[in-house]
N, C-alpha and C positions, 0 to 999 in steps of 0.2 A: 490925234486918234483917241478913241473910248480905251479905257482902261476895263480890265478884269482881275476878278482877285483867284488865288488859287488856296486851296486850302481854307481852314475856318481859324476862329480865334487866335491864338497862339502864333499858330502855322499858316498864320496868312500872308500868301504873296502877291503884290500889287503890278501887275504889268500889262502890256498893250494887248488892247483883244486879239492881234496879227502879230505873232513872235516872224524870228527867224531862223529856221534849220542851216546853219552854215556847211554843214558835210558835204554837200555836193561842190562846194568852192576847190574844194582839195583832193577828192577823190570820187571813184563811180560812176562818174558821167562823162567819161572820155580825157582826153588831156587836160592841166587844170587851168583855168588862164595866169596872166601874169599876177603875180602878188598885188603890183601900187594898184592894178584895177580891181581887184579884191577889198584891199583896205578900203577905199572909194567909195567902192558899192556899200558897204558897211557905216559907212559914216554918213552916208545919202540916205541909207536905212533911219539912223539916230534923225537927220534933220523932219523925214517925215513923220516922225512920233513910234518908229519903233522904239521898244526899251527893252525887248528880251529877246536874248540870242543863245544859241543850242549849236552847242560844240561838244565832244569828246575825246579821251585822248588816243586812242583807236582812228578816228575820222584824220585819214594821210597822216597814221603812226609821227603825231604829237606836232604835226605840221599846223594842223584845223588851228587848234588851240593856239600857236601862237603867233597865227594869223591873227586872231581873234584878239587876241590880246594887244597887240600891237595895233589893228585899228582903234580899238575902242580904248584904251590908255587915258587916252585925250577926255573922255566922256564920261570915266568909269562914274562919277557919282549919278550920272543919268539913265544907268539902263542897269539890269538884271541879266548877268550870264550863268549858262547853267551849263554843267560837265557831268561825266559820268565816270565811272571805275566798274571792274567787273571781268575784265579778261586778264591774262597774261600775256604782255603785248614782244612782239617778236620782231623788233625793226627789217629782219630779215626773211622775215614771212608776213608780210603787210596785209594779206586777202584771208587769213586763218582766223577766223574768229570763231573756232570752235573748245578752244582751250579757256576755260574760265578759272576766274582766281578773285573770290571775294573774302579769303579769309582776312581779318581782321587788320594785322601787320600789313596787308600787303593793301588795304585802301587806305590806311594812313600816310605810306610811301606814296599812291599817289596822289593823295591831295596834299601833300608837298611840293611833288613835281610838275603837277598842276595850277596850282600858285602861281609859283614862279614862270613859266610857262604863259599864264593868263597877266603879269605883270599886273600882280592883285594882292591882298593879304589877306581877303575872305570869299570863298565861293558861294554863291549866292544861293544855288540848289546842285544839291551834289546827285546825281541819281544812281541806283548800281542798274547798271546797261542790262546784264541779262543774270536771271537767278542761278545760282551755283548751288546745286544742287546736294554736295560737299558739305556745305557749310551753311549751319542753322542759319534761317530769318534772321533768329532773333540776336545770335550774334554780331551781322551783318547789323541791324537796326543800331545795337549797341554799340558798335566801333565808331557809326555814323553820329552817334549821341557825344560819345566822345569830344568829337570833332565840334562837332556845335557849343559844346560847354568849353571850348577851350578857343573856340571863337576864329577858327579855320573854316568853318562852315557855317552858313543860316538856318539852309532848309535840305529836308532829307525827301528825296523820289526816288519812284521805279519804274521799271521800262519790261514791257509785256510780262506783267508775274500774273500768278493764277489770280483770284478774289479770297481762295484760304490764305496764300500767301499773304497777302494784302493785310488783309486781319490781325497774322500774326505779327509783322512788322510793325504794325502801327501802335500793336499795345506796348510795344516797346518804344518807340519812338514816333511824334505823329508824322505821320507822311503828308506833304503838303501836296504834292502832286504824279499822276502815273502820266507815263510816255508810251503811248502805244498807237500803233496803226490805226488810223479811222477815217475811212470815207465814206463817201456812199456807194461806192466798188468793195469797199469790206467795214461791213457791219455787225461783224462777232462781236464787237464788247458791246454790243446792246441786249444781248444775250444773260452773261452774269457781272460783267466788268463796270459799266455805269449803275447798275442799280448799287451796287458794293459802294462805287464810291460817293455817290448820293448820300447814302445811309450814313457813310464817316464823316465826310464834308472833305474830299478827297478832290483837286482840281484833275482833269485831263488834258494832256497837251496832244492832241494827234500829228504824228508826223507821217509823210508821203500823203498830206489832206488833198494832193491834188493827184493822185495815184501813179505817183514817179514822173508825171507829165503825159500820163495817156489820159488824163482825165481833160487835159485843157486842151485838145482838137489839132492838136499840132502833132500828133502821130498815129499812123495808120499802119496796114499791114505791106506798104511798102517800103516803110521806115526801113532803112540801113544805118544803126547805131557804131561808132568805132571801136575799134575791135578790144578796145579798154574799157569799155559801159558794161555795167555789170548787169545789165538788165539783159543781155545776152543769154546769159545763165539763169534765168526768172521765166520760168511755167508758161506764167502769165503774160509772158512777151512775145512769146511764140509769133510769126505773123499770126498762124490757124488761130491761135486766141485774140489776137488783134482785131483778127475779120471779126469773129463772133460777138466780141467787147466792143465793138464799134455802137451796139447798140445805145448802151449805158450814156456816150457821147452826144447824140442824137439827140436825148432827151436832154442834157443839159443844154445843149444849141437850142432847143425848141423852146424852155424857158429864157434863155437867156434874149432870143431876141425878142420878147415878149414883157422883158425887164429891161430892156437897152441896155445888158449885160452881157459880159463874156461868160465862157463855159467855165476856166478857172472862178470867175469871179460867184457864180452860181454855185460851184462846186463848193467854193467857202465859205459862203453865207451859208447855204444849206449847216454845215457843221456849227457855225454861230448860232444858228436857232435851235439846234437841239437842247444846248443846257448854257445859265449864262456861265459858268465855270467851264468851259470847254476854251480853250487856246492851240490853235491849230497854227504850226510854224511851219508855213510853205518855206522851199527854198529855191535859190536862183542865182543866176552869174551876169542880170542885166537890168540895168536900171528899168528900161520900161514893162517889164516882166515884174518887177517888185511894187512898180506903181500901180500895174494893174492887180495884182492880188490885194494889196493894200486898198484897192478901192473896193474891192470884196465888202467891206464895213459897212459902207453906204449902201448895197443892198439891202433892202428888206422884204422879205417873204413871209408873204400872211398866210393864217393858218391854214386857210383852203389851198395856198400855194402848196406849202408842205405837206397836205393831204394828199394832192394832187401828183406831188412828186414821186412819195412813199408807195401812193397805188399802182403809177408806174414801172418804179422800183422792181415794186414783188412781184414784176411778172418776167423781169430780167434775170436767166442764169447768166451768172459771171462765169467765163470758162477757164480753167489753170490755175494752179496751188498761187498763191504768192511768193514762196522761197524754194528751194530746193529743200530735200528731206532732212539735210542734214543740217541746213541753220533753220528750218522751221520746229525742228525738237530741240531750242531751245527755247521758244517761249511756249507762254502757258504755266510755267512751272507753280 
């Protein structure tokens, strides 16, 4: 697979243009499968030319991570894993992610416990998950600086922060890459978010590139998700928003057969032609689901394609927030 770099100079990091979001291996999406087919999946990942995988320690309360860890052991000098910090994690409240904690002490605990955990001795990019509001940028950059000078960590990211934000952290420490939502069902960071990071030399990794799975035509407003998906609880899952958002789908069928491509596969070429610093980590629980996003790469869409897309695009209202009220005031910050 093509490689893409994140970040500039310094702060550059070299990985496959098609990461991997591991979270949904262990949480969100209903029951999680068995571990040895987890690890499997993941090392099937590495043979195809992935190299960078996206876990947190949040993602099934420190479970993700040493999932992750324990697949890729075997590998580690060949791929880029990346973690994050940022909440105060509650093994006995697993779904509260509204409690954050970036003060200083308490990301150095856990890029300790993360280490160890990832059966690593350096994290490859550390990201803080969601801005804490509490506790300056700049001190959060500095904690993370720390960490890098003493060679616990390479590269420092962030995950939905404002572009002020962005600013301020980076003159404290350079940010190699932001983690934020981006498809072509939500294109708010085209807004203030990519130009920001353009100007810095800032990579983006979007994650949900395939819109949780409503984007790749495998779910309608008949869908019945188990009563553990947490898309249950999402706006935007409603059937009534399903029926409406079916259009967005449409459009990617109608390119896709037109490319002798799938809809996922349209969906993430679309994101690879916006910028080449863009990395978008689909995620999944099945080999041939990874080989066809993965074949996403070998798309290519010429400019009149993505003219053509865009114009249809803007005539599409997406219907329903994508979070609830209260995990969508935490990003942005």
């Amino acid at each position: 697979m093509n490689t893409r770099t994140l970040g500039t100079e310094a702060a550059s990091l070299e990985v496959s243009a098609i990461g991997f979001g591991c979270m949904g291996m262990s949480q969100s999406y209903g029951p999680s499968p068995a571990r040895p087919e987890m690890i499997a999946l993941l090392r099937s990942a590495v043979d195809l030319g992935v190299t960078f995988f996206d876990t947190a320690e949040v993602y099934g309360t420190f479970h993700n991570e040493e999932l992750v860890g324990e697949a890729l052991e075997p590998v580690r000098d060949q791929v880029v894993i990346a973690t994050k910090f940022g909440f105060d994690v509650d093994p006995s409240r697993p779904q509260d992610l509204t409690r954050l904690n970036s003060r200083p002490e308490h990301i150095k605990r856990v890029a300790d416990a993360s280490l160890k955990r990832l059966r690593t001795d350096v994290i490859d990019l550390f990201y803080q998950h969601r801005v804490d509001p509490d506790v300056p940028i700049e001190e959060v950059a500095g904690a993370v600086k720390e960490l890098i000078e003493a060679g616990k960590v390479k590269h420092f990211g962030m995950s939905e922060a404002s572009s002020a934000t962005i600013r301020r952290a980076h003159a404290v420490q350079s940010v190699t890459a932001l983690q934020s939502e981006y498809s072509i069902w939500w294109r708010k960071p085209e807004d203030d978010i990519i130009p920001t990071l353009e100007e810095l030399g800032i990579g983006l990794v979007p994650f949900s590139p395939l819109g949780k799975g409503f984007l790749t035509g495998k779910i309608d407003e008949a869908t019945q998700f188990d009563a553990s998906d947490f898309r249950n609880a999402l706006p935007r899952f409603t059937a009534e928003a399903r029926a409406a958002n079916q259009t967005v789908v449409d459009l990617l069928g109608e390119i896709g057969a037109s490319k002798g491509a799938t809809r996922a596969q349209i969906a993430l070429a679309w994101l690879l032609a916006q910028k080449p610093w863009i990395v978008p980590i689909p995620g999944t629980r099945r080999l041939d689901r990874l080989e066809e996003n993965l074949g996403a790469a070998r798309v290519e869409l010429s400019a009149a394609e993505l003219a053509e897309i865009d114009k249809a695009a803007s005539k599409i209202r997406v219907e329903g927030e994508r979070y609830p009220e209260a995990l969508e005031r935490l990003t942005g910050r």
